[in-house]
C-alpha positions as CSV (number, residue, x, y, z in Angstrom):
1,X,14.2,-8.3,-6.1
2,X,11.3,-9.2,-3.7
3,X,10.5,-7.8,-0.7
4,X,9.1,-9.6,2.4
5,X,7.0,-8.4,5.4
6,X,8.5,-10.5,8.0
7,X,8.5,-8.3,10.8
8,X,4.7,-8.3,11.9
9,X,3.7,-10.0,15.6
10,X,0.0,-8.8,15.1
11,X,-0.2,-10.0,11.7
12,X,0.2,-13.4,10.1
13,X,-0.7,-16.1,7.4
14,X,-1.8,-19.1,9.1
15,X,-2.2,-21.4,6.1
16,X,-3.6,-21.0,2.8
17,X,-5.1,-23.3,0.2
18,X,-8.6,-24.1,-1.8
19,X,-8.5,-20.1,-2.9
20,X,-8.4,-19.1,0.6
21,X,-5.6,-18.0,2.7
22,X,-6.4,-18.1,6.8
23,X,-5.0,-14.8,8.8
24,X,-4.4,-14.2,12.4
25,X,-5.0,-10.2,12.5
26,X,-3.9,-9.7,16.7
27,X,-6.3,-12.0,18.3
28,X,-9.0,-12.0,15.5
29,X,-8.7,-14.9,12.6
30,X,-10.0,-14.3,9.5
31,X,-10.8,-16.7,6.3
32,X,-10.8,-14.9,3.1
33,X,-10.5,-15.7,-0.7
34,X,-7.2,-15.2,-2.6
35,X,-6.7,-15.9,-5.9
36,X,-2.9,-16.8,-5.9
37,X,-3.3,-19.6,-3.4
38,X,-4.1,-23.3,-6.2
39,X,-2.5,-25.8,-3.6
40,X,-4.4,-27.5,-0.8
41,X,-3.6,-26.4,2.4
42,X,-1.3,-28.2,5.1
43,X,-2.9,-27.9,8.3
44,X,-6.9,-28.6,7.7
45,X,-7.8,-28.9,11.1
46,X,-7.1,-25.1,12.3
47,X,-9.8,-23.6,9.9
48,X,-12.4,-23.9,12.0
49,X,-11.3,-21.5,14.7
50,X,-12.0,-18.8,11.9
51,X,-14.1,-16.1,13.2
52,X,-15.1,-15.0,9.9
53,X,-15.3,-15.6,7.0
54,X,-15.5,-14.3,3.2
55,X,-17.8,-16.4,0.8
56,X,-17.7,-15.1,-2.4
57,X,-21.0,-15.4,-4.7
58,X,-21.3,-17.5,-7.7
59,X,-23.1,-14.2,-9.1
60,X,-20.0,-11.7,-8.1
61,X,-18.9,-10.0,-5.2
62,X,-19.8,-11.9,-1.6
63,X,-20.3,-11.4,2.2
64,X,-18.6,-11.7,5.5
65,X,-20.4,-14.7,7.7
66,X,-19.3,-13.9,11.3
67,X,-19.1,-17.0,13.3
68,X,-17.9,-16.7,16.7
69,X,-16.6,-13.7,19.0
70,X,-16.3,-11.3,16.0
71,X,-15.5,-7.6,17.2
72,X,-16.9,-4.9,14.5
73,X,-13.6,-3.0,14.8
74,X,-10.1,-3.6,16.4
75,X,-6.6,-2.0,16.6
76,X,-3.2,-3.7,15.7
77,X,0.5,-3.0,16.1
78,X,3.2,-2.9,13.7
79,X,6.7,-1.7,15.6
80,X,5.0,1.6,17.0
81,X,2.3,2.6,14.2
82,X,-1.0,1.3,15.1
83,X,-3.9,0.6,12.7
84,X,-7.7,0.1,12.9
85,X,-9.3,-3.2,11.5
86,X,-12.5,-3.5,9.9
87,X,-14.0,-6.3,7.4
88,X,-16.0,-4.2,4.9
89,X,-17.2,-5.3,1.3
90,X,-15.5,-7.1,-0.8
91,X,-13.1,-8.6,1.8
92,X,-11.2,-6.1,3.1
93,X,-10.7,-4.8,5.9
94,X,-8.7,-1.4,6.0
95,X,-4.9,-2.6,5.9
96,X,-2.9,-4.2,3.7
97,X,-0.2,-5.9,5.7
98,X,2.3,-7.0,2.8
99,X,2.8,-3.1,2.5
100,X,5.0,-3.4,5.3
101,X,7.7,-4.7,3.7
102,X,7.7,-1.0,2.0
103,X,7.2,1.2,4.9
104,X,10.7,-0.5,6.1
105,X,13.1,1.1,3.3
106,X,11.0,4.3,3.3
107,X,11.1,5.0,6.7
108,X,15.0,4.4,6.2
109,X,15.2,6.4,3.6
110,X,13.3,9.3,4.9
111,X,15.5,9.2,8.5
112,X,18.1,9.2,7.1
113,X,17.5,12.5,4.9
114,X,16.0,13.9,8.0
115,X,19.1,13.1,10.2
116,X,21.3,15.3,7.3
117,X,18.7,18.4,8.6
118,X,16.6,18.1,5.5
119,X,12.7,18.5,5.5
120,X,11.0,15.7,3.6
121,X,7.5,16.2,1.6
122,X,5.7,13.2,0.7
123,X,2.7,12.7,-1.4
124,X,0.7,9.6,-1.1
125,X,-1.8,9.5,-3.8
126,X,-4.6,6.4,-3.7
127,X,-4.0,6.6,-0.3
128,X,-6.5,4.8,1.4
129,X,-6.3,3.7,5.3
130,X,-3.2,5.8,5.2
131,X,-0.6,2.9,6.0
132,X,2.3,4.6,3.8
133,X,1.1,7.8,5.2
134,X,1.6,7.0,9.1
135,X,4.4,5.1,8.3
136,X,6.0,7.8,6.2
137,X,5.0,10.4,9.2
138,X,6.6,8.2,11.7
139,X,9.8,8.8,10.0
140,X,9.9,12.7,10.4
141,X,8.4,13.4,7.0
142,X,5.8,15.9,6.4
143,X,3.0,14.3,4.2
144,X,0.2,14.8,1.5
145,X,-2.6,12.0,1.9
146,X,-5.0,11.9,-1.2
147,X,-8.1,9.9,-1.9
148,X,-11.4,10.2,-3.6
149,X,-13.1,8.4,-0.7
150,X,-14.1,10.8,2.5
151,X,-14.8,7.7,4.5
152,X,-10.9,6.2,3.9
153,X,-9.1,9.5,4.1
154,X,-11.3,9.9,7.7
155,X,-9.9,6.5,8.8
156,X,-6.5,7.6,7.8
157,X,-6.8,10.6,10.0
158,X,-7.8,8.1,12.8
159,X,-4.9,5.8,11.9
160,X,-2.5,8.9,12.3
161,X,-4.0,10.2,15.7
162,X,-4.4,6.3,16.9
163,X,-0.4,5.9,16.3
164,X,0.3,9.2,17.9
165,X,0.7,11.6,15.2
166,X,-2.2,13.8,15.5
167,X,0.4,16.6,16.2
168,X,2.4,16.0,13.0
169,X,2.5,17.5,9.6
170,X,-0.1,15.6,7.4
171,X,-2.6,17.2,4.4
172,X,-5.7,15.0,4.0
173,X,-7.4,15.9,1.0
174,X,-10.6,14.4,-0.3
175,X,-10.1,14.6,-4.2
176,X,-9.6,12.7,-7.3
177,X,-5.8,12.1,-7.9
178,X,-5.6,12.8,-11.0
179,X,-7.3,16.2,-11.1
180,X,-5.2,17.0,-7.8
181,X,-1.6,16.2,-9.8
182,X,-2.6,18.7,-12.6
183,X,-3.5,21.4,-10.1
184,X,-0.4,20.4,-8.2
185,X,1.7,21.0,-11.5
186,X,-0.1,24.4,-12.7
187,X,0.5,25.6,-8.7
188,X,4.3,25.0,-8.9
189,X,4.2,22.5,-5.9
190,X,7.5,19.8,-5.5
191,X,7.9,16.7,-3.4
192,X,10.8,14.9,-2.2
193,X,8.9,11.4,-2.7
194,X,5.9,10.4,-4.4
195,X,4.0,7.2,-4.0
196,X,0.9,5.4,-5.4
197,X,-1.1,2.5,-5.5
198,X,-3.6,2.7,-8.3
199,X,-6.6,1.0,-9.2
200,X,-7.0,-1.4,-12.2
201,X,-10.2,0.1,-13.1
202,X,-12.1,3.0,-12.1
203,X,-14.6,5.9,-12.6
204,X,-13.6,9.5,-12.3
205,X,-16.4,12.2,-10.5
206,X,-17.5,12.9,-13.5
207,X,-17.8,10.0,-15.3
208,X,-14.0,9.4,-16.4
209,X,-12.7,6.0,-17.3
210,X,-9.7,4.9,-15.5
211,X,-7.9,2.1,-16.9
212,X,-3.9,1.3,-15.8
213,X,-2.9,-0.5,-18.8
214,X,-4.4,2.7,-20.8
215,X,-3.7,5.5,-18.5
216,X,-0.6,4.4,-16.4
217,X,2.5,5.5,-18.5
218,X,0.6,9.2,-19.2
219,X,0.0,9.5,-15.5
220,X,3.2,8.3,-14.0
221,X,4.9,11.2,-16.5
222,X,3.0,13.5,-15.0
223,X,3.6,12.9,-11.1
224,X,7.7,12.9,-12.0
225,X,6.8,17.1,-12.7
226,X,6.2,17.0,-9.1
227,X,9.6,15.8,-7.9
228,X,11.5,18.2,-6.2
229,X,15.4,18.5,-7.3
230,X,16.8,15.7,-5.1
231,X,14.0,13.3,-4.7
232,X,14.6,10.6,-2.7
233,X,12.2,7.9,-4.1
234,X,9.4,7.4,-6.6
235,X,6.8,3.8,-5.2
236,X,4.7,2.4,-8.2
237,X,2.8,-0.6,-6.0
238,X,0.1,-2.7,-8.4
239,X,-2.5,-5.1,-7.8
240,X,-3.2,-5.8,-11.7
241,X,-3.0,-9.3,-12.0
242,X,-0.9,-10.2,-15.0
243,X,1.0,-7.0,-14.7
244,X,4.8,-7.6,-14.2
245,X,7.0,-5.3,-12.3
246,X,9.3,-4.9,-15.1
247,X,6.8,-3.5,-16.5
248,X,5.6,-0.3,-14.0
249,X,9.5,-0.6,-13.6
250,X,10.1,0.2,-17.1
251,X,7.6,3.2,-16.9
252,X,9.5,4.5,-14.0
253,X,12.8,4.7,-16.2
254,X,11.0,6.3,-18.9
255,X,10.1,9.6,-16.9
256,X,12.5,9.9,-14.7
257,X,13.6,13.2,-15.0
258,X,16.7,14.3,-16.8
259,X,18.4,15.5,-13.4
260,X,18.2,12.6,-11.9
261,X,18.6,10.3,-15.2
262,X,22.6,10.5,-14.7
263,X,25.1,7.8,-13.5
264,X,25.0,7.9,-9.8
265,X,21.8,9.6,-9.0
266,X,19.7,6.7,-7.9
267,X,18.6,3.0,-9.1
268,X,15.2,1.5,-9.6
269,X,14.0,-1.8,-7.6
270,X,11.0,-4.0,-8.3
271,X,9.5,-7.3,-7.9
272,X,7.0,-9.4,-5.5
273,X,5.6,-7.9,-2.7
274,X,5.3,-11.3,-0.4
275,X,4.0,-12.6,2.8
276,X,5.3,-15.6,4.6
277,X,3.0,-18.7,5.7
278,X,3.3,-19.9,9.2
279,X,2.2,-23.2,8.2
280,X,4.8,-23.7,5.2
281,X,8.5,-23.0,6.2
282,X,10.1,-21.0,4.1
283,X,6.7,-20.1,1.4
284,X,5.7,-17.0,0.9
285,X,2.3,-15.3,-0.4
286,X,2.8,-12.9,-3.6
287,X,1.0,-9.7,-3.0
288,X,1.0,-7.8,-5.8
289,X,4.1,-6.3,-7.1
290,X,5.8,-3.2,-6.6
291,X,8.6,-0.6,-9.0
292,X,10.4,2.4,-7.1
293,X,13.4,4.3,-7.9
294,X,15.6,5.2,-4.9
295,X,17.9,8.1,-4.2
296,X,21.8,6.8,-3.9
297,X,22.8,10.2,-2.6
């Protein structure tokens, strides 16, 4: 199944096409490269109000060329979480809007646990700007945010104070996820929900290669020791091109443990994680793909 994140005012996909999609972030548009888009796009003439925009570099990587009435940072909405905006390197810019379309059925999920008068402990490992992790708070659920980068866990923190939620439960640890799931295991520690969004490729602090299509299936075994005895969902999100979600979905199913292996304990979604485009009725943008087993009790 495929999952769309439809419900954004502050957000959308204006058109897309030539390798670019063109994005409307609150007030601010935004031109930047995206590999899924091969058609030409429909509506030529609105490129130009763009008011910046990511060329890529024949030589690798690229740069942000500001054009017009470009603020350095901005806040947007999504229902009541709020979010800070910032084009950095490689064309991002702190948010990843498609995610939406997840923080709907976890938020769900988690109120409704919380409205049976049970606490809910969430770790959110690769965490970034912290979009799961507000969302996830929002909800009533006391959370575990976990990154190796100071600067995104910091903005994360911001995110949660910016949607009102300084006051809430949240851990932010700086700290490689990998080492922090071993300690996690030896210390005895249990969460109701897990999620992650790894990267393709990395480097560990001390040199460590990371490589999902080597190290995935190991590592997702090893986060399922952290589930507590009635989980209520396991997210595997990826960006890996060429990675289908039968396949993270069919990593999921191999660990789960044996308690909640049975008939009747849960079931396990995947597919597309999409965007719709404003100027194309009824097309949608793939953003990566996503896996999760869900609680049915």
């Amino acid at each position: 199944m495929n999952i769309i994140a439809d419900l954004w005012k502050d957000y959308e996909i204006l058109d897309a096409g030539n390798g670019m999609k063109l994005e409307r972030w609150k007030n601010v548009i935004l031109s930047r490269p995206d590999p899924q888009v091969i058609w030409k796009p429909v509506k030529p003439e609105i490129w130009a109000k763009a008011n910046a925009k990511y060329n890529r570099s024949k030589t690798g990587g690229g740069a942000w060329e500001f054009c017009k009435n470009m603020p350095s940072k901005w806040t947007i909405e999504y229902d009541n979480l709020k979010f800070y905006i910032e084009p950095t390197g490689f064309k991002h810019t702190g948010l990843f809007p498609e995610q939406a379309a997840n923080w709907e059925w976890m938020r769900q999920m988690i109120s409704e646990r919380r409205a049976k008068g049970k606490p809910v402990k969430v770790l959110n490992l690769f965490g970034y700007t912290g979009g799961a992790t507000v969302a996830a708070s929002s909800a009533g659920a006391e959370v575990c945010h976990v990154d190796a980068s100071k600067g995104m866990v910091q903005r994360a923190r911001e995110n949660a104070e910016l949607s009102g939620l300084g006051g809430n439960v949240i851990r932010y640890i700086v700290d490689d996820a990998f080492k922090f799931v071993a300690r996690e295991i030896r210390r005895g520690n249990k969460y109701d929900a897990l999620l992650m969004d790894p990267p393709s490729y990395g480097r560990g602090p001390g040199g460590e290669v990371w490589k999902l299509e080597d190290n995935l299936h190991d590592f997702v075994g090893e986060c399922m020791q952290l589930l507590s005895d009635e989980p209520l969902f396991f997210l595997l999100n990826s960006y890996t091109t060429g990675f289908s979600s039968t396949v993270t979905a069919n990593i999921i199913r191999m660990h789960l443990p044996a308690h909640i292996r049975g008939d009747g304990k849960g079931h396990i979604d995947h597919g597309d994680v999409l965007l719709p485009i404003s100027s194309m009725n009824g097309t949608y943008l793939p953003c990566g793909s996503f896996a999760a087993w869900k609680a049915d009790f």
